[in-house]
HTML snippet that shows the backbone in 3Dmol.js (N, CA, C, O; Angstrom):
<script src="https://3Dmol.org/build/3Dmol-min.js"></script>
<div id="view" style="width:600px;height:400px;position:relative"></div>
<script>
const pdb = `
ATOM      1  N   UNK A   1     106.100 146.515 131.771  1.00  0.00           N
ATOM      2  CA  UNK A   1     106.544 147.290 132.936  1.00  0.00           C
ATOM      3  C   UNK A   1     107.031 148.656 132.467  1.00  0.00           C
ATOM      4  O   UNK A   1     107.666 148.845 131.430  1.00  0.00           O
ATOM      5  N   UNK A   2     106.568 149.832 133.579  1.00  0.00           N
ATOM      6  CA  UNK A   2     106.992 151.154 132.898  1.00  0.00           C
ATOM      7  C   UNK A   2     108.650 151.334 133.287  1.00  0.00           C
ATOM      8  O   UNK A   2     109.275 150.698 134.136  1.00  0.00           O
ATOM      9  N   UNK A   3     109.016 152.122 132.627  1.00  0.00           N
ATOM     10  CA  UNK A   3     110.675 152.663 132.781  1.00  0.00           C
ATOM     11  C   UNK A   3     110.736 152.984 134.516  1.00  0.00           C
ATOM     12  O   UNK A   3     111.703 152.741 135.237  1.00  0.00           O
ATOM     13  N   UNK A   4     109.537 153.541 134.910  1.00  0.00           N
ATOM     14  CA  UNK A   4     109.358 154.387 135.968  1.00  0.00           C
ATOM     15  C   UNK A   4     109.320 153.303 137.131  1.00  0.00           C
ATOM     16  O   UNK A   4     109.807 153.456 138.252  1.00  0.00           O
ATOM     17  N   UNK A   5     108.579 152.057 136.607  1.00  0.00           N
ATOM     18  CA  UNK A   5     108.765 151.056 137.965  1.00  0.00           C
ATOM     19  C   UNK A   5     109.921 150.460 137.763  1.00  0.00           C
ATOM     20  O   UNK A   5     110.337 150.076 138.856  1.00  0.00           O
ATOM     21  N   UNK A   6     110.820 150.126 136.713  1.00  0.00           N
ATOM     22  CA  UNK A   6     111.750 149.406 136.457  1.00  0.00           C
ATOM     23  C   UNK A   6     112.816 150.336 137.104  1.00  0.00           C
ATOM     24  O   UNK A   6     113.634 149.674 137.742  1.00  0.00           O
ATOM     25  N   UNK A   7     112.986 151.313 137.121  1.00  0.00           N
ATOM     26  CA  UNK A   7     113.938 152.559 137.792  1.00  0.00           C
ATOM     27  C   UNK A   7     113.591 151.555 139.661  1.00  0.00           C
ATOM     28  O   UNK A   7     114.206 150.741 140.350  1.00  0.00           O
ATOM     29  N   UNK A   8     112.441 152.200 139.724  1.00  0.00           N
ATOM     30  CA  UNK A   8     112.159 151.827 141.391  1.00  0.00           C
ATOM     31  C   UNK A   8     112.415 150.088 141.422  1.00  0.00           C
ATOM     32  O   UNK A   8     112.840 149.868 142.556  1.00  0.00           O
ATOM     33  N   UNK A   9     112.356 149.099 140.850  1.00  0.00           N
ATOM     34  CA  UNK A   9     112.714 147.896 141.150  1.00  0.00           C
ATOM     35  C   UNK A   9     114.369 148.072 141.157  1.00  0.00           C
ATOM     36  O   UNK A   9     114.970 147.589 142.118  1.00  0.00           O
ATOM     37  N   UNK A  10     115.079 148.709 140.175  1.00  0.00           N
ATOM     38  CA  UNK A  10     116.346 148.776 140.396  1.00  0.00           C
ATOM     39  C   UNK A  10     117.028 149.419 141.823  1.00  0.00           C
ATOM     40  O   UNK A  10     117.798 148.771 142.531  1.00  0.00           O
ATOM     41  N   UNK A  11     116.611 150.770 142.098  1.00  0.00           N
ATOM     42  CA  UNK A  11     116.808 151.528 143.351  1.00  0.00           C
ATOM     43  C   UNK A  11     116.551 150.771 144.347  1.00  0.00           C
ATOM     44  O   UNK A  11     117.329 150.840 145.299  1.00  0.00           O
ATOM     45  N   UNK A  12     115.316 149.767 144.429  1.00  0.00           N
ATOM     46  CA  UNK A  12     114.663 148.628 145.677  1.00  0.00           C
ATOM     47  C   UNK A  12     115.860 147.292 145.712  1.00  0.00           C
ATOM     48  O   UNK A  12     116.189 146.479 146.576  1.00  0.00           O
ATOM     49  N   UNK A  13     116.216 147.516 144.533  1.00  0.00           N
ATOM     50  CA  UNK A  13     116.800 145.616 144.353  1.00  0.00           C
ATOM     51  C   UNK A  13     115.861 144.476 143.954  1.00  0.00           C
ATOM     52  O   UNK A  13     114.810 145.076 143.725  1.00  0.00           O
ATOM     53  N   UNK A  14     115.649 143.245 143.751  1.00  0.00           N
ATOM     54  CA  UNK A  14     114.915 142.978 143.625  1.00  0.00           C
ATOM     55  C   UNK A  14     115.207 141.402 143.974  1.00  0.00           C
ATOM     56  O   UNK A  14     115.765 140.727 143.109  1.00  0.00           O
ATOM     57  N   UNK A  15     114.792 140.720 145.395  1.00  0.00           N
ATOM     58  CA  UNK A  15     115.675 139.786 145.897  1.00  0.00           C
ATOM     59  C   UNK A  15     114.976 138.687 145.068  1.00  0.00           C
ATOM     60  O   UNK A  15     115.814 137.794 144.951  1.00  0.00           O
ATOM     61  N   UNK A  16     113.718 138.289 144.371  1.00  0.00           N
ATOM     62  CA  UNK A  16     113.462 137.159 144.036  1.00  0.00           C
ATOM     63  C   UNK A  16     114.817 137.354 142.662  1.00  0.00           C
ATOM     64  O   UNK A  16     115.394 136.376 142.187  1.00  0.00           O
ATOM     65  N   UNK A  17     114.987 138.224 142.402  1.00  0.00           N
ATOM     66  CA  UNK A  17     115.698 138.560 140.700  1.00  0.00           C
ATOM     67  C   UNK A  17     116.967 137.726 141.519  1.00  0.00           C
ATOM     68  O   UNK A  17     117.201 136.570 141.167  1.00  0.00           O
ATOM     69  N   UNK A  18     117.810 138.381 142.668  1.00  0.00           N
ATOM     70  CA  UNK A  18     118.910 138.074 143.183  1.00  0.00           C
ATOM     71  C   UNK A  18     118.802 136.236 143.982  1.00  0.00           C
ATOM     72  O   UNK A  18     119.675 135.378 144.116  1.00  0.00           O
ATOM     73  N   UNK A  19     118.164 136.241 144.145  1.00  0.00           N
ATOM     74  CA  UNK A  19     117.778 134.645 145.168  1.00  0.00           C
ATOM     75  C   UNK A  19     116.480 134.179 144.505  1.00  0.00           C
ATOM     76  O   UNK A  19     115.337 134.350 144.928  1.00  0.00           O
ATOM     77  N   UNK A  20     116.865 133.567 143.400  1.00  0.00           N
ATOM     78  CA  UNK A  20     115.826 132.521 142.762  1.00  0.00           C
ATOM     79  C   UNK A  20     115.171 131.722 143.691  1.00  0.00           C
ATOM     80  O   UNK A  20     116.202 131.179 144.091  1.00  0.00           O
ATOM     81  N   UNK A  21     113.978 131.015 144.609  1.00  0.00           N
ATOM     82  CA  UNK A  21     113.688 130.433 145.252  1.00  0.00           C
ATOM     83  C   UNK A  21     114.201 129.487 145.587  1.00  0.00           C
ATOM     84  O   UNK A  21     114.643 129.188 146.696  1.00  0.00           O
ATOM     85  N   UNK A  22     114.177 128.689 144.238  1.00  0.00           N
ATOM     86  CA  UNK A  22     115.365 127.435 143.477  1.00  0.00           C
ATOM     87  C   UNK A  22     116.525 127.326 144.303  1.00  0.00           C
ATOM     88  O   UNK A  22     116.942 126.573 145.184  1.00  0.00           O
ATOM     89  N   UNK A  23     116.934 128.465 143.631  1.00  0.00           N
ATOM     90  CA  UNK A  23     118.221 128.482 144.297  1.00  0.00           C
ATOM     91  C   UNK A  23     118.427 128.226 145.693  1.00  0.00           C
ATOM     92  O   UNK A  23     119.238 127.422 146.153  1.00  0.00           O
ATOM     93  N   UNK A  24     117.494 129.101 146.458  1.00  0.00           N
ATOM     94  CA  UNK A  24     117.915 128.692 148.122  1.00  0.00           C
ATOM     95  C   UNK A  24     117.389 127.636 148.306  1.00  0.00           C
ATOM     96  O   UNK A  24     117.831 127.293 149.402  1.00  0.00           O
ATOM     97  N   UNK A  25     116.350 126.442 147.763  1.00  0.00           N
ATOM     98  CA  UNK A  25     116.668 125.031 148.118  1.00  0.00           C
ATOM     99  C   UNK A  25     117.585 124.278 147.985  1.00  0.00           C
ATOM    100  O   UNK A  25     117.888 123.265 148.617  1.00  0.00           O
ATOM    101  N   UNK A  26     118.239 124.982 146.794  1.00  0.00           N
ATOM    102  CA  UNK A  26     119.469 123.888 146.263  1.00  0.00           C
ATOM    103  C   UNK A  26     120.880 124.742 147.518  1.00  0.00           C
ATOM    104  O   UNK A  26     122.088 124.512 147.578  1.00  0.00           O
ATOM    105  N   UNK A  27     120.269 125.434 148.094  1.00  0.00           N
ATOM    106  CA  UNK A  27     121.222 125.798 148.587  1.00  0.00           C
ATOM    107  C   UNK A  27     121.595 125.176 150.116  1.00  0.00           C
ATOM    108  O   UNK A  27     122.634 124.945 150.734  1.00  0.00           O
ATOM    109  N   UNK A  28     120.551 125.078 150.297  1.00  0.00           N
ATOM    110  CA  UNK A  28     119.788 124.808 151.363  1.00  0.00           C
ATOM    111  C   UNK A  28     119.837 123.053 151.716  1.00  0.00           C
ATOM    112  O   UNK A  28     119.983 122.585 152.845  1.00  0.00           O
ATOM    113  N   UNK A  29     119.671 122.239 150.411  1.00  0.00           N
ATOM    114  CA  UNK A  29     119.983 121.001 150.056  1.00  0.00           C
ATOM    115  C   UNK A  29     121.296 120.607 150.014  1.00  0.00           C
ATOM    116  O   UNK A  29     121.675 119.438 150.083  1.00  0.00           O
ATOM    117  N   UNK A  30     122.171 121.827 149.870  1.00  0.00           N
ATOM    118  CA  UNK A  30     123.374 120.913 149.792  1.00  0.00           C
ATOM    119  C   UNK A  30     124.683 121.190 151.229  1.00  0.00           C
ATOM    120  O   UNK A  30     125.683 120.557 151.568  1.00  0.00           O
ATOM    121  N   UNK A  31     124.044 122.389 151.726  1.00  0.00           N
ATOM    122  CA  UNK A  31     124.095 122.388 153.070  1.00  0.00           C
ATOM    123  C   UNK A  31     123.705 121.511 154.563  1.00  0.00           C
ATOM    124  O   UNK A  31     124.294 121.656 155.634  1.00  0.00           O
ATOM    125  N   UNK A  32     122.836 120.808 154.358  1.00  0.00           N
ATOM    126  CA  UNK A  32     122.071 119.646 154.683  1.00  0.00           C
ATOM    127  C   UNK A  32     122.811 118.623 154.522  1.00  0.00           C
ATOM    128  O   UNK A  32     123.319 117.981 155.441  1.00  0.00           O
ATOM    129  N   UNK A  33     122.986 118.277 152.708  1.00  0.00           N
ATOM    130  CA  UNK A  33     123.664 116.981 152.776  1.00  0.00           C
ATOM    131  C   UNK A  33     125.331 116.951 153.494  1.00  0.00           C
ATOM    132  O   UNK A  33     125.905 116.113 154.189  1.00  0.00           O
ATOM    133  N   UNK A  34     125.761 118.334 152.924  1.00  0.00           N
ATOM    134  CA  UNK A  34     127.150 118.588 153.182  1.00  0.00           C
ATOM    135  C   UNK A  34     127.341 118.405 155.178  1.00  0.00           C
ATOM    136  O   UNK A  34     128.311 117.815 155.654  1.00  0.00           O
ATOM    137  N   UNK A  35     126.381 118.946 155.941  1.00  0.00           N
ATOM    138  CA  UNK A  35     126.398 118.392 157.050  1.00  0.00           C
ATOM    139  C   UNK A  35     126.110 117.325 157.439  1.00  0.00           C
ATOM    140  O   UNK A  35     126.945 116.802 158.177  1.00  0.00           O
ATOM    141  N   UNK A  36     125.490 116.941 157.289  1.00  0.00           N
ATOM    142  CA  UNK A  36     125.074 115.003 157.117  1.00  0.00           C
ATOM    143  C   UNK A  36     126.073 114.304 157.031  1.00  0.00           C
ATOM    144  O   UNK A  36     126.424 113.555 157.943  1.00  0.00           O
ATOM    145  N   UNK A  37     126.957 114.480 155.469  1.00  0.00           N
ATOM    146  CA  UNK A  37     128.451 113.849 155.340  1.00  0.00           C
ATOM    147  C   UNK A  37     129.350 114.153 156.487  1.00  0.00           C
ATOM    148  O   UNK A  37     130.064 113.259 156.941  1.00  0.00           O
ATOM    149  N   UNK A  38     129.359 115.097 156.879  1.00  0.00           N
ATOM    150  CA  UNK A  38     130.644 115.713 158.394  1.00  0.00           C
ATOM    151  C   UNK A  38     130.129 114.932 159.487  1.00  0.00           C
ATOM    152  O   UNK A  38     130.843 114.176 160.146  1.00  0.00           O
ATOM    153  N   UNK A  39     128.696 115.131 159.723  1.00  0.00           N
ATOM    154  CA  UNK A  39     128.217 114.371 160.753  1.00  0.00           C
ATOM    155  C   UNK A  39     128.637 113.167 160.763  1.00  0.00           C
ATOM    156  O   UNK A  39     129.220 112.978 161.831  1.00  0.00           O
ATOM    157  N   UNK A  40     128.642 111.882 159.858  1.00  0.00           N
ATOM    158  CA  UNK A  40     128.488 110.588 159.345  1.00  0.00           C
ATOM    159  C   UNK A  40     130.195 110.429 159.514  1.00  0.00           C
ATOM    160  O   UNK A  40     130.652 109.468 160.132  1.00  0.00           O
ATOM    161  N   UNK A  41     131.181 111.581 158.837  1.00  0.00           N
ATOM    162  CA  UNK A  41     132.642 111.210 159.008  1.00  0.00           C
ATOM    163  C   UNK A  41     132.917 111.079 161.060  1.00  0.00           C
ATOM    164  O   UNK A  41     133.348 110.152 161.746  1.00  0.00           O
ATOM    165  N   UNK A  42     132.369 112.619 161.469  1.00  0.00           N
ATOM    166  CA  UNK A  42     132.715 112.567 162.810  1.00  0.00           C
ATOM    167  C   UNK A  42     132.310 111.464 163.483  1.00  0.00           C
ATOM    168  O   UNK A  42     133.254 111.319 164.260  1.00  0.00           O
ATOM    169  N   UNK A  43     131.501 110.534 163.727  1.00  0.00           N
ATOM    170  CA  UNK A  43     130.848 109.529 164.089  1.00  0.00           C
ATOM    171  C   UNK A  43     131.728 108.140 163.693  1.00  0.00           C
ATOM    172  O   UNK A  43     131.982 107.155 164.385  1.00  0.00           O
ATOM    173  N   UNK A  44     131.989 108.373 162.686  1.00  0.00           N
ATOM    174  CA  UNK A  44     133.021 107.388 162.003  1.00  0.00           C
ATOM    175  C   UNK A  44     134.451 107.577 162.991  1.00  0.00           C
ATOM    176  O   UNK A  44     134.828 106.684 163.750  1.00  0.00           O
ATOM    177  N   UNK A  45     135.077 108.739 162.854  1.00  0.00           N
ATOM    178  CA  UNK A  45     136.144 108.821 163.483  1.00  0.00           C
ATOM    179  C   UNK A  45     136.305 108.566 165.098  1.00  0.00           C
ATOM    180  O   UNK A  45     137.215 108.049 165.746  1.00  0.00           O
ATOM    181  N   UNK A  46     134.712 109.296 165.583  1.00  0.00           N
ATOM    182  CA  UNK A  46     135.150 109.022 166.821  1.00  0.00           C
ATOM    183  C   UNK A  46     135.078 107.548 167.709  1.00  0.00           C
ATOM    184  O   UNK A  46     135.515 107.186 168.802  1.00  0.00           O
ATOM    185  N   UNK A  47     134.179 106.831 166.482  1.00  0.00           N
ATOM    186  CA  UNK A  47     133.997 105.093 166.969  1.00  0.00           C
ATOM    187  C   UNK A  47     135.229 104.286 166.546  1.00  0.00           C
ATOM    188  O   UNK A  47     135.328 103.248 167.201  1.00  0.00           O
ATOM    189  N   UNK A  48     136.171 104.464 165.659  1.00  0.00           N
ATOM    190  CA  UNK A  48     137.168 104.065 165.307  1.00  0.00           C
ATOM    191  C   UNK A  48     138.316 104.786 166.698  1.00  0.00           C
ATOM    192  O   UNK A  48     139.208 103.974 166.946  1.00  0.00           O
ATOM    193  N   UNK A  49     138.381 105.648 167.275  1.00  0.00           N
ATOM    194  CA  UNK A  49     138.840 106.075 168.286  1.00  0.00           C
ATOM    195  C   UNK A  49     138.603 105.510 169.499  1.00  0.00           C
ATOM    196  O   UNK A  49     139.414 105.426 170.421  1.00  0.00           O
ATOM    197  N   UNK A  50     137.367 105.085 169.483  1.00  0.00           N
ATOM    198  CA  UNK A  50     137.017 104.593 170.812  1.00  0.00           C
ATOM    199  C   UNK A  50     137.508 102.830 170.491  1.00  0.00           C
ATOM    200  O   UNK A  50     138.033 102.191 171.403  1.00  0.00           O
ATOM    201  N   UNK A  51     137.251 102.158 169.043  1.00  0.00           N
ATOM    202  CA  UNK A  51     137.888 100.931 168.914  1.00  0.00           C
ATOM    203  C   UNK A  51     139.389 101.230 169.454  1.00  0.00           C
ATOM    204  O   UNK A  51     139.776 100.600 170.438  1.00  0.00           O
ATOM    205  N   UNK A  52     140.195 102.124 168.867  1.00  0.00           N
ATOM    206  CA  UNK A  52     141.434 101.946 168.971  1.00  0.00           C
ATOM    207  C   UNK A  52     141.889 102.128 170.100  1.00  0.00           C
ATOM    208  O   UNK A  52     142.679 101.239 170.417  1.00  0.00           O
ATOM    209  N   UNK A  53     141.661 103.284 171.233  1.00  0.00           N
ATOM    210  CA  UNK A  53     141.902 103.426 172.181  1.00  0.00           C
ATOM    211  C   UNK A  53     141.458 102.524 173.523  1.00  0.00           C
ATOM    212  O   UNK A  53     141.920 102.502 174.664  1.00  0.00           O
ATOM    213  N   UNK A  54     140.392 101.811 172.907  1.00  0.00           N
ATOM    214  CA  UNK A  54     139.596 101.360 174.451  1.00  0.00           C
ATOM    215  C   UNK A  54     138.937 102.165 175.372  1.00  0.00           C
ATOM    216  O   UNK A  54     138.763 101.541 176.419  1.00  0.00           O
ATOM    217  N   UNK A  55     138.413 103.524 175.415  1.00  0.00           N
ATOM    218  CA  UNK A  55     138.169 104.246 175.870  1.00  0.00           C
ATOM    219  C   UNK A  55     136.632 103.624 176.236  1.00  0.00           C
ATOM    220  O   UNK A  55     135.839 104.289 176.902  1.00  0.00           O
TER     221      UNK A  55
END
`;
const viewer = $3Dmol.createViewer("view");
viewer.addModel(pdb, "pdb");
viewer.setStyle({}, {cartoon: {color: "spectrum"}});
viewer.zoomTo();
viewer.render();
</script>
């Protein structure tokens, strides 16, 4: 690569350099699971609510 495009990739940014692909699955994956778990607690709590209360 010339100095001259490496100048212009710097001035551009260069989002695969900044956001590995990788990365936004794993990011992406653990956002997913991490909602899944909240989902799975809220569901939990609110059936234990409805046991306790009788609602």
């Amino acid at each position: 690569m010339s100095a001259k495009n490496r100048k212009l990739d710097n001035l551009l940014g260069d989002p695969i350099d900044i956001y590995p692909v990788g990365d936004l699955w794993a990011l992406w994956f653990s956002l997913q699971s991490c909602y899944s778990i909240i989902a799975q607690v809220a569901e939990m709590y609110l059936s234990l609510h409805f046991l306790i209360c009788g609602a």
